[in-house]
N, C-alpha and C positions, 0 to 999 in steps of 0.2 A: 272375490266378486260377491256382492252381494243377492242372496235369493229372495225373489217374493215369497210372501205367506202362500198363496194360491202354487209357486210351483213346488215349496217343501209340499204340501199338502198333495197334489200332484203324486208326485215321488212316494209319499209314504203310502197312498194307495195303490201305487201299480205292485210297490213291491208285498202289501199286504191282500190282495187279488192273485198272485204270484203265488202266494204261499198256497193259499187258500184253494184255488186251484187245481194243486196235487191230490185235493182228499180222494175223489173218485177214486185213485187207483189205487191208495192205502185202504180207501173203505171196500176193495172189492177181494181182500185177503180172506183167507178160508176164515171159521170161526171158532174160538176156542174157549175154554173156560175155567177160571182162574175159582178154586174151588179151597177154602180152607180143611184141614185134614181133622177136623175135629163134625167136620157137617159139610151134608151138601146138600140140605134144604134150607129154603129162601126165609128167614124170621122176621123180614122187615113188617112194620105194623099197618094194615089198612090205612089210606091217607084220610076218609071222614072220621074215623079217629081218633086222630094226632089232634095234639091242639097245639097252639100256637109255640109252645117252646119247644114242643119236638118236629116240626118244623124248620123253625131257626137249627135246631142241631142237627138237622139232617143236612142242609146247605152248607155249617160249616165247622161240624164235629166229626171224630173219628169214624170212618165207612166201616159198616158190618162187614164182616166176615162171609162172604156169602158168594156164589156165583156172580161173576164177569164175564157177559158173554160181550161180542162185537159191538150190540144194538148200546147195550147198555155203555161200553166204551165212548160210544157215538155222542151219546146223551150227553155223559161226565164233560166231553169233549165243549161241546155248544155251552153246556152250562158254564164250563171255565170259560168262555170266550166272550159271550154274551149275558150272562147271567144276572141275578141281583148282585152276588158278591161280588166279582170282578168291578161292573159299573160302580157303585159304590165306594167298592176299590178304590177304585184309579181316581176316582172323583176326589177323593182325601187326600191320596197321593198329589195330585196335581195342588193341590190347594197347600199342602204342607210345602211341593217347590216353590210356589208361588208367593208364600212368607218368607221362603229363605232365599229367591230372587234366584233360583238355578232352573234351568244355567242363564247368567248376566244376560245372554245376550240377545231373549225373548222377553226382558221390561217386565211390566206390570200392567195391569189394566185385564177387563174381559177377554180380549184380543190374546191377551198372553196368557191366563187362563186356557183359553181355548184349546192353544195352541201346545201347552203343557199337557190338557187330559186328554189332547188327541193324537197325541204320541204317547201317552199310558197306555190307550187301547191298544193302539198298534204293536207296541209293544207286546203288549200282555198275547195278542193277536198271534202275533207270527214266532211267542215263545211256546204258545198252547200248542199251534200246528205242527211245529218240529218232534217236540215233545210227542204227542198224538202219532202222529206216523213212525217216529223212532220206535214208541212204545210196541206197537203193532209188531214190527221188523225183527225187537228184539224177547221179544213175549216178557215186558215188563207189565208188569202191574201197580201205577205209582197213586195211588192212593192211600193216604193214612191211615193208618189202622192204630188202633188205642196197643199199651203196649203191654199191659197186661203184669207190671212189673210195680214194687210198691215202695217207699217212697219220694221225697219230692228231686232228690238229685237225681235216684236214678229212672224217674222216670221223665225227667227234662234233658237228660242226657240221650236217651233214648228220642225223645222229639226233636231234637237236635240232630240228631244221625241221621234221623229218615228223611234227612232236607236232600241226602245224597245218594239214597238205597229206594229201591223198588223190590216187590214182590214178584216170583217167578209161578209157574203153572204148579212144581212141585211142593210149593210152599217155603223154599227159601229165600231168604231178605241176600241183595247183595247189592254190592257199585249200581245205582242206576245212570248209561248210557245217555237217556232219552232226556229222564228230567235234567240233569246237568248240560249236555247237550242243548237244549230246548233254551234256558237263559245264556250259555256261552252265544250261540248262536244269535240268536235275539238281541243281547248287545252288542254284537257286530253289525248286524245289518243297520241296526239304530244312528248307528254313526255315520251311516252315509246320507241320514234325510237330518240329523241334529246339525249343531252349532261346530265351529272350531273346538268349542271347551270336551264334545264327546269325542273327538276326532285322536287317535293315536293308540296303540297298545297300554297305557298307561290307564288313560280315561275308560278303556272298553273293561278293564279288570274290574278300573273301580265300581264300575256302573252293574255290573256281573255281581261284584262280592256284595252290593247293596240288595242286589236281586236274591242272592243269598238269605241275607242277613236277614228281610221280609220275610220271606219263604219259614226260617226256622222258629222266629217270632210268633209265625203264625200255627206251625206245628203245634207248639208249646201251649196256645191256647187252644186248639182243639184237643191236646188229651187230658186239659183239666176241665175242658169246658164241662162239659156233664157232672164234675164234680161239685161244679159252683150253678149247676141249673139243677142241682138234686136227683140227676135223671142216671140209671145204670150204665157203665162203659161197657162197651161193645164187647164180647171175648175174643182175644187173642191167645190161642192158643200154639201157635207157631214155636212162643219164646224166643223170641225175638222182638 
């Protein structure tokens, strides 16, 4: 049977209100703080300071090394959900399905468009919030951090790895739960407001390993970016 636009749209925000929903009681966990073992004082730089390219690399370059408390969790959190990068995001994302006509069964046109980056959000939406609450539950720490290691393989192999690992309170990198979790999850639920073509085990991997494959893509370009903006990488001292 065929759905209207208005009732997928429907559907993808009860379930993205659903998510969304739970934060209260994730946000009401005691608070902790994820502290690098080389310092635990804050070096980020005054924001009237910054000019415009450290800025941009603060949005979407390796995170200092520095104290993670809850608030700050919080912040990361809204910023992944609604932020400049995300919007912008999803906005390309949708426009690149949209050249490649995926999935078939949402045409072309503004309409389809539409319809494309407002299931980006959502997506992106109810990957962030699982993710976000997981993290909290499991004291992951899943933000990037520069790797502190020197050449070009191995330092892309390393941004490749951390598509799958978070940071713990102690300082060690391992399996991250929440972030993998957060896109498994996320392309499951997808499938129930998409097309037949998302519909099945088959389609949910694919769409997961694409979730992936962004994900380490973009790693790779946060711990050169500083490289090619001339600006210091952050210290990573963990070794890892």
């Amino acid at each position: 049977m065929h759905e209207t636009s208005q009732l997928r749209w429907a559907r993808r925000l009860a379930v993205v209100c659903l998510a969304i929903g739970s934060l209260p009681a994730a946000f009401s966990q005691a608070s902790e703080t994820f502290v690098n073992s080389s310092t635990s004082a804050t070096t980020t730089q005054p924001a009237d300071k910054m000019d415009l390219i450290d800025k941009v690399l603060g949005m979407v370059g390796p995170a200092e090394p520095t104290t993670l408390t809850q608030k700050d969790r919080f912040q990361i959190y809204l910023l992944s959900v609604g932020g400049p990068v995300p919007l912008l995001g999803e906005a390309a994302g949708a426009g690149i399905s949209q050249w490649k006509n995926t999935p078939p069964e949402w045409g072309q046109g503004w309409g389809a468009y539409g319809e494309r980056y407002g299931s980006n959000l959502a997506y992106n939406g109810i990957r962030q919030t699982i993710t976000y609450g997981a993290s909290i539950a499991l004291h992951e720490d899943t933000r990037y951090f520069a790797s502190g290691k020197h050449g070009v393989w191995a330092r892309t192999g390393y941004a490749i790895l951390s598509t799958f690992t978070a940071r713990h309170p102690d300082g060690r990198q391992s399996f991250s739960y929440s972030s993998v979790g957060g896109v498994i999850g996320a392309s499951g639920i997808a499938s129930i407001w998409g097309p037949r073509s998302w519909q099945g085990f088959n389609n949910i991997a694919e769409n997961a390993g694409i979730s992936f494959g962004a994900t380490a893509a973009l790693n790779v370009a946060r711990e050169f970016l500083p490289d090619l903006l001339h600006r210091p990488r952050p210290e990573n001292s963990s070794g890892h």
